[in-house]
One Martini backbone bead per residue (centre of mass of N, CA, C, O) as a GRO file, in nm:
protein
   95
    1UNK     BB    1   7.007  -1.520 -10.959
    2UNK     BB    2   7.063  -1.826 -10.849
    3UNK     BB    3   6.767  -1.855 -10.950
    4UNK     BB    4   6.629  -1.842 -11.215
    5UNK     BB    5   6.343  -1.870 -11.468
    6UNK     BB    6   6.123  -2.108 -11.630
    7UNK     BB    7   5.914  -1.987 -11.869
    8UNK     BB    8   5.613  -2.132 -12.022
    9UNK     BB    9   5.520  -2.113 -12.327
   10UNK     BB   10   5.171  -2.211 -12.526
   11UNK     BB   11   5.057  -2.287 -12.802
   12UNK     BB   12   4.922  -2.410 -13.053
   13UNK     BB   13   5.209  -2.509 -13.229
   14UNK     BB   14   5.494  -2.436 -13.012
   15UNK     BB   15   5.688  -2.406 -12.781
   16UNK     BB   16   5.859  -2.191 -12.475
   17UNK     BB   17   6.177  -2.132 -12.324
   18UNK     BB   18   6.297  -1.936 -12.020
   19UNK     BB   19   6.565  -1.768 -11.927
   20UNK     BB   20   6.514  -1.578 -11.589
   21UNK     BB   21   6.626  -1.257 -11.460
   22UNK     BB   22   6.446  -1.081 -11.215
   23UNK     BB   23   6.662  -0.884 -11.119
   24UNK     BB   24   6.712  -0.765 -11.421
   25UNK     BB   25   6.532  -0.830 -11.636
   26UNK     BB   26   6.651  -1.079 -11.793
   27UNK     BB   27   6.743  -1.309 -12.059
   28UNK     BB   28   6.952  -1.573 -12.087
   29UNK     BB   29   6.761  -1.769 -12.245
   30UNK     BB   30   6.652  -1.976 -12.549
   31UNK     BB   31   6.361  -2.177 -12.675
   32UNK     BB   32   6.235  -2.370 -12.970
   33UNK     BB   33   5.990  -2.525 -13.180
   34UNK     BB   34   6.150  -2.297 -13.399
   35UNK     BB   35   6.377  -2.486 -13.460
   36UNK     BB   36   6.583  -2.648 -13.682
   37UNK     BB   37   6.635  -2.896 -13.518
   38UNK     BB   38   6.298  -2.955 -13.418
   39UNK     BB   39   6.128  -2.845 -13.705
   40UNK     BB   40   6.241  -3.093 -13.851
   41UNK     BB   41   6.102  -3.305 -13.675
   42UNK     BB   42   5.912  -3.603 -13.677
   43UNK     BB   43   5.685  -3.528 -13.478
   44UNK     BB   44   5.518  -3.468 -13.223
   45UNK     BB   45   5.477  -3.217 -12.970
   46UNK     BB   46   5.565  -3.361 -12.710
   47UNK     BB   47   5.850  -3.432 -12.813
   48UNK     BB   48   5.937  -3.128 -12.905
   49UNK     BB   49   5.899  -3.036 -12.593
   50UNK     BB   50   6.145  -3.228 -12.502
   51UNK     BB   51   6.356  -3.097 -12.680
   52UNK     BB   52   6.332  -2.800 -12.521
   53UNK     BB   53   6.419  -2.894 -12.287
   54UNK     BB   54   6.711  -3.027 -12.358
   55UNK     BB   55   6.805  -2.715 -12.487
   56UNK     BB   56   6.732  -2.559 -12.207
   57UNK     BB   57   7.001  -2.735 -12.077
   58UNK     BB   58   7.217  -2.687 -12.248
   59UNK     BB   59   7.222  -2.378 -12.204
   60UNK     BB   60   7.236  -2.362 -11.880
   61UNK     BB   61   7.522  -2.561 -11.851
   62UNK     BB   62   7.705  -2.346 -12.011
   63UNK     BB   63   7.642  -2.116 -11.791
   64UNK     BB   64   7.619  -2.265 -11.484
   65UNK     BB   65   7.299  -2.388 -11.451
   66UNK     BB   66   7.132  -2.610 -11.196
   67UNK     BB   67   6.918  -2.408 -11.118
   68UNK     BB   68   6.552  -2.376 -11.108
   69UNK     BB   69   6.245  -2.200 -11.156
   70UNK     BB   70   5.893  -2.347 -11.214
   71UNK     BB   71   5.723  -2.157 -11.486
   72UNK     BB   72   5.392  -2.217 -11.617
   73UNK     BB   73   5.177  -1.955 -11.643
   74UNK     BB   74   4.895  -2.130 -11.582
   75UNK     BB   75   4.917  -2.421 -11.668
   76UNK     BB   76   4.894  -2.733 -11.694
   77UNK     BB   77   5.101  -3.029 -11.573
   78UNK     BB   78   5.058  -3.083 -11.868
   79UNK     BB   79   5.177  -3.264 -12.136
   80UNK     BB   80   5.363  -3.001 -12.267
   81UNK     BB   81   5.468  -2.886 -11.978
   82UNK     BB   82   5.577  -3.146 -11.897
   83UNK     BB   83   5.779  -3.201 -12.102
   84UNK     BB   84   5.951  -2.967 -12.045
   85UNK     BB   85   6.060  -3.078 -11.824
   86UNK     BB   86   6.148  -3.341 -11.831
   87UNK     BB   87   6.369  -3.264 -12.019
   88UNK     BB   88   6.529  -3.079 -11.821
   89UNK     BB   89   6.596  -3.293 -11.621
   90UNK     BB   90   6.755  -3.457 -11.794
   91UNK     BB   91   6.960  -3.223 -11.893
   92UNK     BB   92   7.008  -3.132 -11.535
   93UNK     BB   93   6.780  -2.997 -11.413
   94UNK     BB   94   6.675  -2.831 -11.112
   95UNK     BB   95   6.361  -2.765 -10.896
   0.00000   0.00000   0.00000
């Protein structure tokens, strides 16, 4: 529970991220591109992607989370999945 698991859903429209305490089975935290500050925004998907990174480390650092485990689900480091690590490092989570 001190390193939570950042773990990325990725649908065909949207995009989903998550802090998970795997040791109680609970979500921390949660952001989403269908936040309406972000699905506000005319954006393409992957800039979107960076911008829930963003919010996913801004809300763990209220938390006073600075490590977690980047699960991917599965998908390929590529595109946007990778835009949403990026936003997360940036917002200052580290990996």
């Amino acid at each position: 529970s001190a390193k939570p698991r950042l773990s990325v859903f990725r649908s065909n429209t949207d995009i989903y991220a998550q802090l998970i305490d795997d040791a109680n089975g609970a979500t921390i935290a949660a952001a989403s591109s269908k936040q309406k500050d972000i699905s506000a925004q005319k954006a393409p998907k992957s800039a979107k992607s960076k911008m829930v990174g963003e919010a996913i480390a801004k809300k763990a650092t209220e938390l006073g989370i600075k490590q977690v485990v980047f699960d991917r689900s599965g998908y390929i480091y590529h595109g946007r999945v990778k835009a949403v690590a990026e936003g997360a490092r940036e917002g200052g989570l580290e990996f």
